[in-house]
PyMOL Python script that loads the backbone (N, CA, C, O; Angstrom):
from pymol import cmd

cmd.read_pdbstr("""\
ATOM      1  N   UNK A   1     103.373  74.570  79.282  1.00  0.00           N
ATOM      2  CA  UNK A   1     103.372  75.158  80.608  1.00  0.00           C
ATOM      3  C   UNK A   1     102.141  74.628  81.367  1.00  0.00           C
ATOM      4  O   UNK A   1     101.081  74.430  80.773  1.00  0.00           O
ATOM      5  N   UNK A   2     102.264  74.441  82.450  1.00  0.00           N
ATOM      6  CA  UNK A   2     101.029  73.791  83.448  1.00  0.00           C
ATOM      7  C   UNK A   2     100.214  74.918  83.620  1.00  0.00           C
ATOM      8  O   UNK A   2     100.724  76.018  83.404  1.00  0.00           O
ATOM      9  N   UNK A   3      98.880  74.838  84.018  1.00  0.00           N
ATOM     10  CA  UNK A   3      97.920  75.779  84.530  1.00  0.00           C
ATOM     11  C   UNK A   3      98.355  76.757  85.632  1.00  0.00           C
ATOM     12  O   UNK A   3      98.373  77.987  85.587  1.00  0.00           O
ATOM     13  N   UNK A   4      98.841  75.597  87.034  1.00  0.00           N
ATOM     14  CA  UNK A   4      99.400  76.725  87.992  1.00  0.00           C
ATOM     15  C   UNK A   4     100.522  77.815  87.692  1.00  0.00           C
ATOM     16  O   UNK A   4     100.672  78.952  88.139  1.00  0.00           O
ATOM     17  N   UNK A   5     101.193  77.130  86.857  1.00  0.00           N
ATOM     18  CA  UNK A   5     102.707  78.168  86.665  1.00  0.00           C
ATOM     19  C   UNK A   5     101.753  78.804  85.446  1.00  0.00           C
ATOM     20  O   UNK A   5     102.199  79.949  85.521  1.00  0.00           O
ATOM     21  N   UNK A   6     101.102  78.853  84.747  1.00  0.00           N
ATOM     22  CA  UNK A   6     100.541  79.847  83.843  1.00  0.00           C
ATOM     23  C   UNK A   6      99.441  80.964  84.188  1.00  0.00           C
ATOM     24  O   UNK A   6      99.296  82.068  83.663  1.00  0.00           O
ATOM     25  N   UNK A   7      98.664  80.323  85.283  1.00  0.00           N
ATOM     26  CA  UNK A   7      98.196  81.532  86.293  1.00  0.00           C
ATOM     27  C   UNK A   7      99.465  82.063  87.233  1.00  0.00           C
ATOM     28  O   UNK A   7      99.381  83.291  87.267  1.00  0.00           O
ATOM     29  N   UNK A   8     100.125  81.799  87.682  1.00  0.00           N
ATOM     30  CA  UNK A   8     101.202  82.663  88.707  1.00  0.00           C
ATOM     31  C   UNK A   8     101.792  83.464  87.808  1.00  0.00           C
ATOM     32  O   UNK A   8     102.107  84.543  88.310  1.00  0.00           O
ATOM     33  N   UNK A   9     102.079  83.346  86.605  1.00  0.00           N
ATOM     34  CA  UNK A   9     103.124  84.043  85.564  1.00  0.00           C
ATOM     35  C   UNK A   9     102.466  85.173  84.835  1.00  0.00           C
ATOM     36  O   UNK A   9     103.076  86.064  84.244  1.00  0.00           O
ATOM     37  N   UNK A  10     100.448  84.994  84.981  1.00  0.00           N
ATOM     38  CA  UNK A  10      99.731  85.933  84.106  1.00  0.00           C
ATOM     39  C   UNK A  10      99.175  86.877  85.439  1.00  0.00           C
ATOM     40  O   UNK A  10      98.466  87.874  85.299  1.00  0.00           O
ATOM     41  N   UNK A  11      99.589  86.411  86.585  1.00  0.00           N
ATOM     42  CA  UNK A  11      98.716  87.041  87.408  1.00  0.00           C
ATOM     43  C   UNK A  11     100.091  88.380  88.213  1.00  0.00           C
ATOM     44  O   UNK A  11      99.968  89.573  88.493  1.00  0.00           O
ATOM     45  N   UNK A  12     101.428  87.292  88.355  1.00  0.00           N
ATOM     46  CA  UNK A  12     101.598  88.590  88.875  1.00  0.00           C
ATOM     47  C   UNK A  12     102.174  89.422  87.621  1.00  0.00           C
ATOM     48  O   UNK A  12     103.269  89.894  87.926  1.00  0.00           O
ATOM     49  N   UNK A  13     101.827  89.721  86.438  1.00  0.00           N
ATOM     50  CA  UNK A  13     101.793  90.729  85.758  1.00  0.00           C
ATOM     51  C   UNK A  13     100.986  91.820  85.610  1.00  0.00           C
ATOM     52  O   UNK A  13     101.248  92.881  85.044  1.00  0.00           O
ATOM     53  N   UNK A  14      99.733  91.394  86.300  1.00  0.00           N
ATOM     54  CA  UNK A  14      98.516  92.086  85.905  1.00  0.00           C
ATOM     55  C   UNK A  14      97.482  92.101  87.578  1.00  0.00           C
ATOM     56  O   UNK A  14      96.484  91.394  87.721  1.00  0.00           O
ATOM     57  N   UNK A  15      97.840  92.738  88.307  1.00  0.00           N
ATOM     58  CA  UNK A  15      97.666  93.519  89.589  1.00  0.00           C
ATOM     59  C   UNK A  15      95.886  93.387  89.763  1.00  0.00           C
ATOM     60  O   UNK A  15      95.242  93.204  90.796  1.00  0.00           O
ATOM     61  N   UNK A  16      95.386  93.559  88.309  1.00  0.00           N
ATOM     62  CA  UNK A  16      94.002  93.331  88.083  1.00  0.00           C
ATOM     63  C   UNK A  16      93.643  91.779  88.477  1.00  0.00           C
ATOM     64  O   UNK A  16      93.283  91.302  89.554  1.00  0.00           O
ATOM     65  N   UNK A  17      93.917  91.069  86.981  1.00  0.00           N
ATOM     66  CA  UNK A  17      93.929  90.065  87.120  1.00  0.00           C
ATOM     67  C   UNK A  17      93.858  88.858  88.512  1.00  0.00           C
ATOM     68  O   UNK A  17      93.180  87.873  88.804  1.00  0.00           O
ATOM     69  N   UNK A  18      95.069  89.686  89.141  1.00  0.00           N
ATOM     70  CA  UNK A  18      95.537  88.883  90.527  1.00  0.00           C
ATOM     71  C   UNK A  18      94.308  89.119  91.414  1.00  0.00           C
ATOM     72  O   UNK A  18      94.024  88.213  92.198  1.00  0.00           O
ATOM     73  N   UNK A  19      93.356  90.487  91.385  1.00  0.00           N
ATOM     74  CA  UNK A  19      92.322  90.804  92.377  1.00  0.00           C
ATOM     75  C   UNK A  19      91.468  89.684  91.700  1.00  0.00           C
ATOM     76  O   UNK A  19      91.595  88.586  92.243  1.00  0.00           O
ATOM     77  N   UNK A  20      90.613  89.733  90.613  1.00  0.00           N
ATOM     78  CA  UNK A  20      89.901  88.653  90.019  1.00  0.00           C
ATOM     79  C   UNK A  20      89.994  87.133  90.570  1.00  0.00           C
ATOM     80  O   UNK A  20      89.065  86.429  90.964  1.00  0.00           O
ATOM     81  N   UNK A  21      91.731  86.739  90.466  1.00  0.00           N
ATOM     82  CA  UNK A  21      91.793  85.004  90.521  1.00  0.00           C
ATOM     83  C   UNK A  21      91.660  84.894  92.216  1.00  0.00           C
ATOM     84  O   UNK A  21      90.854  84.092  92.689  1.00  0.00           O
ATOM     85  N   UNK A  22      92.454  85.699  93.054  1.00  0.00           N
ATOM     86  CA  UNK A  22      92.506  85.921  94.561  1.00  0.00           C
ATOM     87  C   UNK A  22      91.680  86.485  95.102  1.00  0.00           C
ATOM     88  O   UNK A  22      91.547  86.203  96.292  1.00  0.00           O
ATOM     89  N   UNK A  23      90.822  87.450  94.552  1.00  0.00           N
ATOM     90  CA  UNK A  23      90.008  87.946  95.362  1.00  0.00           C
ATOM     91  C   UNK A  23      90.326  89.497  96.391  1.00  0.00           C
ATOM     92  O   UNK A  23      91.510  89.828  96.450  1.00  0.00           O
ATOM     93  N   UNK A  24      89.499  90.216  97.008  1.00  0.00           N
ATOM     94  CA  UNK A  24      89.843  91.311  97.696  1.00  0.00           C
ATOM     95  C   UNK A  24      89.332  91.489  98.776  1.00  0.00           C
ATOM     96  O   UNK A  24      88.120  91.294  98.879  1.00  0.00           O
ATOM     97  N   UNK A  25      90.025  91.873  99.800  1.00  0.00           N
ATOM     98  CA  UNK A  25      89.213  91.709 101.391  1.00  0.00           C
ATOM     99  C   UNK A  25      87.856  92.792 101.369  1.00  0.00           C
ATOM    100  O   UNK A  25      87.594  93.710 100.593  1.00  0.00           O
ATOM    101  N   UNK A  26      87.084  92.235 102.633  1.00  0.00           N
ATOM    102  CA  UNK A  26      85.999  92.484 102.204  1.00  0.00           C
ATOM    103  C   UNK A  26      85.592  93.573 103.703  1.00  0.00           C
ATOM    104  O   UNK A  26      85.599  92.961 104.771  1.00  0.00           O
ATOM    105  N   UNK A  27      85.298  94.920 103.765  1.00  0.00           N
ATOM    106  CA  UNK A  27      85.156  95.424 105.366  1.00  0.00           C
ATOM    107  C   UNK A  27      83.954  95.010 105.975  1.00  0.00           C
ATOM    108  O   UNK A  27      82.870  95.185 105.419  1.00  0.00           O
ATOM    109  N   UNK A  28      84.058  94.522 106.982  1.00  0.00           N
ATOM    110  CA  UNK A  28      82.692  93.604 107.157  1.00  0.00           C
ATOM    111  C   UNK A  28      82.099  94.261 108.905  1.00  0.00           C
ATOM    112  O   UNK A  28      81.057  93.878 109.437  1.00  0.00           O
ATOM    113  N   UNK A  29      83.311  95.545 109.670  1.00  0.00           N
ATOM    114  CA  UNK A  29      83.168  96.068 110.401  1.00  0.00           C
ATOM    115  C   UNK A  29      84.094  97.047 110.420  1.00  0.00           C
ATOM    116  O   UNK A  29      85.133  97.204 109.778  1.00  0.00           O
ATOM    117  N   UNK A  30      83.345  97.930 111.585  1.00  0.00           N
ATOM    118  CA  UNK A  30      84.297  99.154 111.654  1.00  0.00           C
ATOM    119  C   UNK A  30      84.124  99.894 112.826  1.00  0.00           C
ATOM    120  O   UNK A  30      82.935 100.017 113.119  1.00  0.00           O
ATOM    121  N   UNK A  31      84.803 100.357 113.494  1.00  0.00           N
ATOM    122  CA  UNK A  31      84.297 101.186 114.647  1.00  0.00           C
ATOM    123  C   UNK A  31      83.278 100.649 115.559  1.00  0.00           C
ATOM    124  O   UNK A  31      82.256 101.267 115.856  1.00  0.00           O
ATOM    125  N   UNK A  32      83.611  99.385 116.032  1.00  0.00           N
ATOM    126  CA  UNK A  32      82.820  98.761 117.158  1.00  0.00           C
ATOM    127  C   UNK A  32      81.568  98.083 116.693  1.00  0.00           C
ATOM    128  O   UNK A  32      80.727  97.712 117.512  1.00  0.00           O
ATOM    129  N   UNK A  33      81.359  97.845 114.926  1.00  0.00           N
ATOM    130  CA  UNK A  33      79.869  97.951 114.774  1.00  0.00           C
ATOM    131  C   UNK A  33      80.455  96.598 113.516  1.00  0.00           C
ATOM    132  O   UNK A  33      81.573  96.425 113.031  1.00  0.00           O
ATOM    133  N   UNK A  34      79.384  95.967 113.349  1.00  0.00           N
ATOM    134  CA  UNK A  34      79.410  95.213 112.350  1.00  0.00           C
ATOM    135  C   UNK A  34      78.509  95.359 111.227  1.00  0.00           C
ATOM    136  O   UNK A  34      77.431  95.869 111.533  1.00  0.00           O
ATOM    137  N   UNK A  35      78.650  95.069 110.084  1.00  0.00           N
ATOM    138  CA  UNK A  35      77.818  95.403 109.025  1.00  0.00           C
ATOM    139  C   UNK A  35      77.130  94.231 108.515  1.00  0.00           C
ATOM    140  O   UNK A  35      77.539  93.532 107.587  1.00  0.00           O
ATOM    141  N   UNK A  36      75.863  94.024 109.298  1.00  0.00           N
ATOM    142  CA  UNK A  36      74.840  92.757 108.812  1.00  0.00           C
ATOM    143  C   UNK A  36      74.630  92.411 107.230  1.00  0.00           C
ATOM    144  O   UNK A  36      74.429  91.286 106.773  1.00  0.00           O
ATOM    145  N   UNK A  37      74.725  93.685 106.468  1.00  0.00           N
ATOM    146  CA  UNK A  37      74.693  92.423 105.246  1.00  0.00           C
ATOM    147  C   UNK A  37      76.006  92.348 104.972  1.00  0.00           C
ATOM    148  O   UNK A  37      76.071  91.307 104.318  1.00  0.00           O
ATOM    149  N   UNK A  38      76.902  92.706 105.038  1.00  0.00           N
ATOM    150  CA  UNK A  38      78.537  92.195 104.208  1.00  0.00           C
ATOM    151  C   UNK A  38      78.211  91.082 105.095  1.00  0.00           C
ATOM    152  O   UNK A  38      78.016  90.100 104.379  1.00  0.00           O
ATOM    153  N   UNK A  39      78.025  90.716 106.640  1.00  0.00           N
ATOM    154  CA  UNK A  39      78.376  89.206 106.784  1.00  0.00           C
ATOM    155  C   UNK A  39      77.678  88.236 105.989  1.00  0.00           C
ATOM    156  O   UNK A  39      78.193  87.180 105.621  1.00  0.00           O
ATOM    157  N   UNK A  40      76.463  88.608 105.716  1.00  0.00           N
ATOM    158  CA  UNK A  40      75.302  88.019 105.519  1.00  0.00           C
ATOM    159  C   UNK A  40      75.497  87.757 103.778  1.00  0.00           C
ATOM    160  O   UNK A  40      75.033  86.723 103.296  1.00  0.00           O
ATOM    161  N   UNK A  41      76.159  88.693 102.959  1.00  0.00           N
ATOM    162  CA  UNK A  41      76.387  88.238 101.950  1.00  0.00           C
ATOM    163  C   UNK A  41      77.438  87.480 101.885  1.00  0.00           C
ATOM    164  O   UNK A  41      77.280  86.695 100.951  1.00  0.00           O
ATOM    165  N   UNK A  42      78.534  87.304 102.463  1.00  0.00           N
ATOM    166  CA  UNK A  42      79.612  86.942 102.451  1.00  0.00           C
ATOM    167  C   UNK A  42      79.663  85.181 103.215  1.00  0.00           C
ATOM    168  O   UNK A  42      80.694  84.532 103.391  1.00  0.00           O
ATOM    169  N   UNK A  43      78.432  84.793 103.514  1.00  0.00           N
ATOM    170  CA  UNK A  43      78.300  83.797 104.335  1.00  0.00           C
ATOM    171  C   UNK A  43      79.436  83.930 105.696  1.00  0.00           C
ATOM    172  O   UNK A  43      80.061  82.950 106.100  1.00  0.00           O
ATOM    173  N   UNK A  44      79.549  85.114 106.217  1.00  0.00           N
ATOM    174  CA  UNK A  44      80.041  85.018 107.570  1.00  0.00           C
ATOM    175  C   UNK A  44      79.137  84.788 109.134  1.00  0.00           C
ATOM    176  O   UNK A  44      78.309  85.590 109.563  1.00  0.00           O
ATOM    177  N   UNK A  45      79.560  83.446 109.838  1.00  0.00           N
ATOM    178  CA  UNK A  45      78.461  83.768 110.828  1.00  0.00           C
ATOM    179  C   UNK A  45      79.309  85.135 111.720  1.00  0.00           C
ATOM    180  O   UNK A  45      80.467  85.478 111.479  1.00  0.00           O
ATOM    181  N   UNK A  46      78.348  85.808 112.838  1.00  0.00           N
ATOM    182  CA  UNK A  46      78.885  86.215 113.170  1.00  0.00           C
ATOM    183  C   UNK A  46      79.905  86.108 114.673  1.00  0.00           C
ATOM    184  O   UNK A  46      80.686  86.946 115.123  1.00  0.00           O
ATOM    185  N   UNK A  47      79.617  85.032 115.091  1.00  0.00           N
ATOM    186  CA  UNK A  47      80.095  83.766 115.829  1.00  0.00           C
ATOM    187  C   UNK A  47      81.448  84.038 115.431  1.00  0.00           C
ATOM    188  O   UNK A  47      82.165  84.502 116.318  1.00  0.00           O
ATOM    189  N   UNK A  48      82.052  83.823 114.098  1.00  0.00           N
ATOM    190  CA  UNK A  48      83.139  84.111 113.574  1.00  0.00           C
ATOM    191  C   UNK A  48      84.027  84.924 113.628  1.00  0.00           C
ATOM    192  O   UNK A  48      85.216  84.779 113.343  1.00  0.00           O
ATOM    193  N   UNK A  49      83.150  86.362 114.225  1.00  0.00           N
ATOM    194  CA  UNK A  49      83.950  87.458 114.070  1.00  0.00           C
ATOM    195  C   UNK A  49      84.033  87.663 115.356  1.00  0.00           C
ATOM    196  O   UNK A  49      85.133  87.845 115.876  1.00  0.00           O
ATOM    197  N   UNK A  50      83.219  87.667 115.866  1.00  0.00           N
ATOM    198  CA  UNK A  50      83.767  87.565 117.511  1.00  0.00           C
ATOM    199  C   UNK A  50      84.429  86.685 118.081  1.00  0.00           C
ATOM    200  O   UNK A  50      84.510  86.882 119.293  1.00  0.00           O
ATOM    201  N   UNK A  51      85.107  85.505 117.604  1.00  0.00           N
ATOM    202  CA  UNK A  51      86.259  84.519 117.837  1.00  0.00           C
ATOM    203  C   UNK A  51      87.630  85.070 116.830  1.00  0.00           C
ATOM    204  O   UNK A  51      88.708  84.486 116.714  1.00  0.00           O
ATOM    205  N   UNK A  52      87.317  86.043 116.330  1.00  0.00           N
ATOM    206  CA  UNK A  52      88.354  86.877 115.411  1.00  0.00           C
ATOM    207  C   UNK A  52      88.995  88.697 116.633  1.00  0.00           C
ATOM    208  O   UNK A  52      90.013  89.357 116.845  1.00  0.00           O
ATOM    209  N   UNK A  53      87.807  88.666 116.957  1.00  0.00           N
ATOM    210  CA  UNK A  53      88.024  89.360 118.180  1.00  0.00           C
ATOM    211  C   UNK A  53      88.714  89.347 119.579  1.00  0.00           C
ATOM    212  O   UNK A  53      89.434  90.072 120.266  1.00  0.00           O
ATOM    213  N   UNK A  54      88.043  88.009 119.634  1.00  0.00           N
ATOM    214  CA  UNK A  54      89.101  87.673 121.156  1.00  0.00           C
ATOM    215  C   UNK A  54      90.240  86.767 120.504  1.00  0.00           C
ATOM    216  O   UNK A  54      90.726  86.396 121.572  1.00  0.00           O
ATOM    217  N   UNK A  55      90.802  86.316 119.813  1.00  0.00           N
ATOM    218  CA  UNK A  55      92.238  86.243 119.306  1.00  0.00           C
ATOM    219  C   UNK A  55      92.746  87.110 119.128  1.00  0.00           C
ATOM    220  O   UNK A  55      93.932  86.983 119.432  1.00  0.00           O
ATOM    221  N   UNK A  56      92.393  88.480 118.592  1.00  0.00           N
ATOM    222  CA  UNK A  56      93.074  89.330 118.560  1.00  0.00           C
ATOM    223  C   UNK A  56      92.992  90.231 119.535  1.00  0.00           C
ATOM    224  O   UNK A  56      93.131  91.414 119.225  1.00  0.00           O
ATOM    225  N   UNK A  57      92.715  89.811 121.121  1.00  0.00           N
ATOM    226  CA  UNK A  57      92.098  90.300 122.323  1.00  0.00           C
ATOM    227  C   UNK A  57      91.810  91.892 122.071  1.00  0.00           C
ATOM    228  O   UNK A  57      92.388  92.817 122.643  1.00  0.00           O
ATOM    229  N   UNK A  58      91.106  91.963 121.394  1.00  0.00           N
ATOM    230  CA  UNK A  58      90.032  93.056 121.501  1.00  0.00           C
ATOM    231  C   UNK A  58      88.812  93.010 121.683  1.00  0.00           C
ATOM    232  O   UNK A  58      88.104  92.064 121.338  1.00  0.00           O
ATOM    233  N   UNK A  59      88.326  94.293 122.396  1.00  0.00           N
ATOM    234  CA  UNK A  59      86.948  94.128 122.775  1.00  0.00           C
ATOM    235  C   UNK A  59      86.577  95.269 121.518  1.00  0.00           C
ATOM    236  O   UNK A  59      87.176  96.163 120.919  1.00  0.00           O
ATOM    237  N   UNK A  60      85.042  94.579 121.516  1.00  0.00           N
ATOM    238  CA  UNK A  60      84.307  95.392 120.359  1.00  0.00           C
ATOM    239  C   UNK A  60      84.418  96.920 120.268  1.00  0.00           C
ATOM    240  O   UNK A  60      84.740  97.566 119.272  1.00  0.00           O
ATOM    241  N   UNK A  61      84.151  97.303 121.277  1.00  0.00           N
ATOM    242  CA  UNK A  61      84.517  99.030 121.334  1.00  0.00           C
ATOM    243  C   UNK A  61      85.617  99.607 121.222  1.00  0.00           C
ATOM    244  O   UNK A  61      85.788 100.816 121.380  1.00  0.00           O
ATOM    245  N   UNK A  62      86.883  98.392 120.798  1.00  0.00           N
ATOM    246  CA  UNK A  62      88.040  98.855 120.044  1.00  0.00           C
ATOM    247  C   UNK A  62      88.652  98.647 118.965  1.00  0.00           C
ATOM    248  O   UNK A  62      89.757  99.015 118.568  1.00  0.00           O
ATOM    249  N   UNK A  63      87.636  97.859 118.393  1.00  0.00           N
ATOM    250  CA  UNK A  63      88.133  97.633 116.964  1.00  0.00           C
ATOM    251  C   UNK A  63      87.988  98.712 115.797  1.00  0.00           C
ATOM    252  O   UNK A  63      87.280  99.637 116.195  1.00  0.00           O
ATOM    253  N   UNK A  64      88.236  98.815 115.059  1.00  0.00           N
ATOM    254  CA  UNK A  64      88.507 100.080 114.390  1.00  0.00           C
ATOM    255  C   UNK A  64      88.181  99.467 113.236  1.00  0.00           C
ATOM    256  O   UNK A  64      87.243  99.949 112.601  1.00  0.00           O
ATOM    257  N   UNK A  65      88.855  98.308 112.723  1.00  0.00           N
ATOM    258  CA  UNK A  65      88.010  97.519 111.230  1.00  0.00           C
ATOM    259  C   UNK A  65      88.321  96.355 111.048  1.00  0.00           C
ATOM    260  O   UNK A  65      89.449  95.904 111.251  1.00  0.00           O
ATOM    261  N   UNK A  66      87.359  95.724 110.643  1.00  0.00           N
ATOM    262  CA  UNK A  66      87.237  94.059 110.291  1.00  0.00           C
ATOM    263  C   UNK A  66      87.622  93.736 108.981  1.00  0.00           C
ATOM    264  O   UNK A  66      87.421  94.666 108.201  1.00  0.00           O
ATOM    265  N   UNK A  67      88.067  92.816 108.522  1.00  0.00           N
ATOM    266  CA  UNK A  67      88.028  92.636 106.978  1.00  0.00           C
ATOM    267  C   UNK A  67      87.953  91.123 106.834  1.00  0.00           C
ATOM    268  O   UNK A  67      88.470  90.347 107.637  1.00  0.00           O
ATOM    269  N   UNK A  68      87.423  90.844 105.996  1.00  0.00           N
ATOM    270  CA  UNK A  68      87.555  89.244 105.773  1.00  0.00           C
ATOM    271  C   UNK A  68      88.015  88.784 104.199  1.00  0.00           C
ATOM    272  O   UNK A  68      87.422  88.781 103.121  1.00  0.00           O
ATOM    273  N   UNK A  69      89.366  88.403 104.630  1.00  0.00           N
ATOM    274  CA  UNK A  69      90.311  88.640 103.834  1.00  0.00           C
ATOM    275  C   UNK A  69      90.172  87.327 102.393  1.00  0.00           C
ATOM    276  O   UNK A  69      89.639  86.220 102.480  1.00  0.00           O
ATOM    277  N   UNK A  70      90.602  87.720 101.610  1.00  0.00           N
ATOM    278  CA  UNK A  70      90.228  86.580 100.182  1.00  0.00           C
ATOM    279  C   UNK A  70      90.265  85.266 100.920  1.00  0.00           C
ATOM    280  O   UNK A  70      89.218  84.622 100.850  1.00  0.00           O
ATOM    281  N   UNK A  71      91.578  84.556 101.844  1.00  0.00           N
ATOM    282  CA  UNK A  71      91.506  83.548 102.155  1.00  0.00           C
ATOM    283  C   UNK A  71      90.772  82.877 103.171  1.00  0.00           C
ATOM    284  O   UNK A  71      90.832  81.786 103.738  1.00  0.00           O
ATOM    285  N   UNK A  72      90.072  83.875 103.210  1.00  0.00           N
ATOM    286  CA  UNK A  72      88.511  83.200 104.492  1.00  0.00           C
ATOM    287  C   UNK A  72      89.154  83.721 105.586  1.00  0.00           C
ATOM    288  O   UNK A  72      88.300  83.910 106.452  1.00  0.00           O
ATOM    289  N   UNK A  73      90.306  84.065 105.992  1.00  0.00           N
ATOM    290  CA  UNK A  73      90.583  84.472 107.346  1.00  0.00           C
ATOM    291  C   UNK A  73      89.815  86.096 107.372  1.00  0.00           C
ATOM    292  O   UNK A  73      89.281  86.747 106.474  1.00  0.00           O
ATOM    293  N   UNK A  74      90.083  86.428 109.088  1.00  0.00           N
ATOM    294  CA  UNK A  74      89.498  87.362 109.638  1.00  0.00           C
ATOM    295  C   UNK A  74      90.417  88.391 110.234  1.00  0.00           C
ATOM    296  O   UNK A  74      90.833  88.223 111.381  1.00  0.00           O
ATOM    297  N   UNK A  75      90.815  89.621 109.412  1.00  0.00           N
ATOM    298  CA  UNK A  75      91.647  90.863 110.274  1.00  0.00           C
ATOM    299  C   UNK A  75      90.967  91.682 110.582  1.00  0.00           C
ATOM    300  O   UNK A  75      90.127  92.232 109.871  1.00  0.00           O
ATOM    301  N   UNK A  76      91.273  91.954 111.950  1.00  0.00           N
ATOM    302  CA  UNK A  76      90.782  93.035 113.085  1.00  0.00           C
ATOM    303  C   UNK A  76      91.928  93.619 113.346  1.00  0.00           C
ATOM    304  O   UNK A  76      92.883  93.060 113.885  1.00  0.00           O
ATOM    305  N   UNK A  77      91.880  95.030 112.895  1.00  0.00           N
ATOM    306  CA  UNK A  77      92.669  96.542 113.685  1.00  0.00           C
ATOM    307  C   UNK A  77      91.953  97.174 114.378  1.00  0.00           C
ATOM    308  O   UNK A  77      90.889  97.749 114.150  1.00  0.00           O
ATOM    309  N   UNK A  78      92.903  97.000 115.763  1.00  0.00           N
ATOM    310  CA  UNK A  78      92.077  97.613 116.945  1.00  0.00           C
ATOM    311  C   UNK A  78      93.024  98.748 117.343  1.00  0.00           C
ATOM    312  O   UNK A  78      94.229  98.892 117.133  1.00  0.00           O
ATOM    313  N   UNK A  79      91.792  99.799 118.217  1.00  0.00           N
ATOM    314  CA  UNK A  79      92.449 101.240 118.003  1.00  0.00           C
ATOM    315  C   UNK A  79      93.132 100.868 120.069  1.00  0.00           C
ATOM    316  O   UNK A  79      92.457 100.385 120.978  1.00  0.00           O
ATOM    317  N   UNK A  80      94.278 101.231 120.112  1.00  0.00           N
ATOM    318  CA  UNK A  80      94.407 101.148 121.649  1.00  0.00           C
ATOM    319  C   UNK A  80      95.551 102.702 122.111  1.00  0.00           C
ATOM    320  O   UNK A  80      96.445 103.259 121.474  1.00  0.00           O
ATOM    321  N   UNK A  81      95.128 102.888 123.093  1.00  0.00           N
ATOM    322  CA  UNK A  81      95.741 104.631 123.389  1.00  0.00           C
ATOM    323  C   UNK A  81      96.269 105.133 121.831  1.00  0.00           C
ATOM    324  O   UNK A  81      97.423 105.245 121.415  1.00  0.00           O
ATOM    325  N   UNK A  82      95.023 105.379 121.171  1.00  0.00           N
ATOM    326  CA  UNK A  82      95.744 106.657 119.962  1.00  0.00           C
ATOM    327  C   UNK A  82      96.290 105.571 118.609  1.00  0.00           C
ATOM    328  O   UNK A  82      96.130 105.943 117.447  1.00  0.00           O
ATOM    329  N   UNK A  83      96.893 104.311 118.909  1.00  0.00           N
ATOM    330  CA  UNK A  83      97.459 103.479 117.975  1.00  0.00           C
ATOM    331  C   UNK A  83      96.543 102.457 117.347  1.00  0.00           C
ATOM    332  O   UNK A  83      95.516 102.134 117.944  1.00  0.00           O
ATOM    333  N   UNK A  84      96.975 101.724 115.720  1.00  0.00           N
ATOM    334  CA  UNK A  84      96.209 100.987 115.298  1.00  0.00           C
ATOM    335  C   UNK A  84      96.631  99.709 114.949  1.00  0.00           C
ATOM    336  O   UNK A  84      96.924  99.447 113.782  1.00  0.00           O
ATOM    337  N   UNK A  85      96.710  98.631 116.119  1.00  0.00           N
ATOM    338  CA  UNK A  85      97.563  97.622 116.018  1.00  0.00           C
ATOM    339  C   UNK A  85      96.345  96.259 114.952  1.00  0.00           C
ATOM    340  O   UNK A  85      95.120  96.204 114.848  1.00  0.00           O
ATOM    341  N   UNK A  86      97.371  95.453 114.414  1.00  0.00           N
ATOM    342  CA  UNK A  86      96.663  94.794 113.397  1.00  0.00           C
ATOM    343  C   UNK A  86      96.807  92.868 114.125  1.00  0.00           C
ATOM    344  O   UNK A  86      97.589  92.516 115.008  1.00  0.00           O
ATOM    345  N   UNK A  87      95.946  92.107 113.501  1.00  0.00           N
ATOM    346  CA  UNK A  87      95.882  90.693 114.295  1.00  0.00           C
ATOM    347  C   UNK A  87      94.921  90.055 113.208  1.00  0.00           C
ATOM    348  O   UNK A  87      93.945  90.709 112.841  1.00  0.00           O
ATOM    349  N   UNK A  88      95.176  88.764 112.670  1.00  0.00           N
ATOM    350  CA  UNK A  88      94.881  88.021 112.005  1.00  0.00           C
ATOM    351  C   UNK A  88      94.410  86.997 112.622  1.00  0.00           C
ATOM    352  O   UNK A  88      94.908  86.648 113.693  1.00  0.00           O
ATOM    353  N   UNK A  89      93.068  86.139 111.901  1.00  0.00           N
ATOM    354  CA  UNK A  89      92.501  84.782 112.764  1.00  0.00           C
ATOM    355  C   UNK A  89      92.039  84.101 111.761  1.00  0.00           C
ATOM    356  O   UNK A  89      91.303  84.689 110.969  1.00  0.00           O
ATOM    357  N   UNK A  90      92.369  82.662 111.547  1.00  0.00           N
ATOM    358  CA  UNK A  90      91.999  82.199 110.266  1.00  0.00           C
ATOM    359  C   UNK A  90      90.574  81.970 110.949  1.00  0.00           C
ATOM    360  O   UNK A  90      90.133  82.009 112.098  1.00  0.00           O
ATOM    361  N   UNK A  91      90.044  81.697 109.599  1.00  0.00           N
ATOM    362  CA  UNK A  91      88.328  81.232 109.357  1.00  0.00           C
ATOM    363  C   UNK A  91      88.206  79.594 109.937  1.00  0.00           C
ATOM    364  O   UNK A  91      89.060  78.822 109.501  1.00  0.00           O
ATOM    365  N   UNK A  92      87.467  79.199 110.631  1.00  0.00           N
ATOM    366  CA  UNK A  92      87.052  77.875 110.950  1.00  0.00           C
ATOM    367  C   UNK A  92      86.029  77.650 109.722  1.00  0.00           C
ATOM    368  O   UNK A  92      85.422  76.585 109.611  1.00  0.00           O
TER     369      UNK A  92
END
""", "prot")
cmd.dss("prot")
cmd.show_as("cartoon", "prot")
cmd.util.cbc("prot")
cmd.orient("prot")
């Protein structure tokens, strides 16, 4: 069996495992505010997240939470009248 088909075959058995080889998003904001060290550990500039922002045309005082997801991209759920709509921006 090859490596890739022997990780895909051990991973989606084991839900664990799969967090380990893939990784788990990371909250890096929340409620209009950003959290200087998750970017800062995470090597995010924050340049980044505010080009994650206006793709997902929200302004800061409506975002509700950031995550920076295993694959380097950037999700922002922003809160708008009462609702929590979701928007994805890959990582440059």
């Amino acid at each position: 069996m090859h490596v890739p088909a022997l990780v895909a075959t051990v991973t989606a058995r084991s839900p664990k495992l799969l967090s380990v080889v893939e990784g788990d998003p990371v909250l890096i904001g929340r409620e209009g505010r950003f959290y200087p060290d998750a970017l800062q550990k995470n090597h995010v500039p924050r340049e980044d997240v505010e080009r994650a922002l206006r793709e997902a045309d929200c302004d800061l005082k409506d975002m509700k939470y950031a995550f920076l997801e295993a694959d380097g991209s950037i999700s922002v759920l922003k809160e708008s009248a009462g609702k929590v709509t979701h928007a994805r921006a890959p990582r440059q």
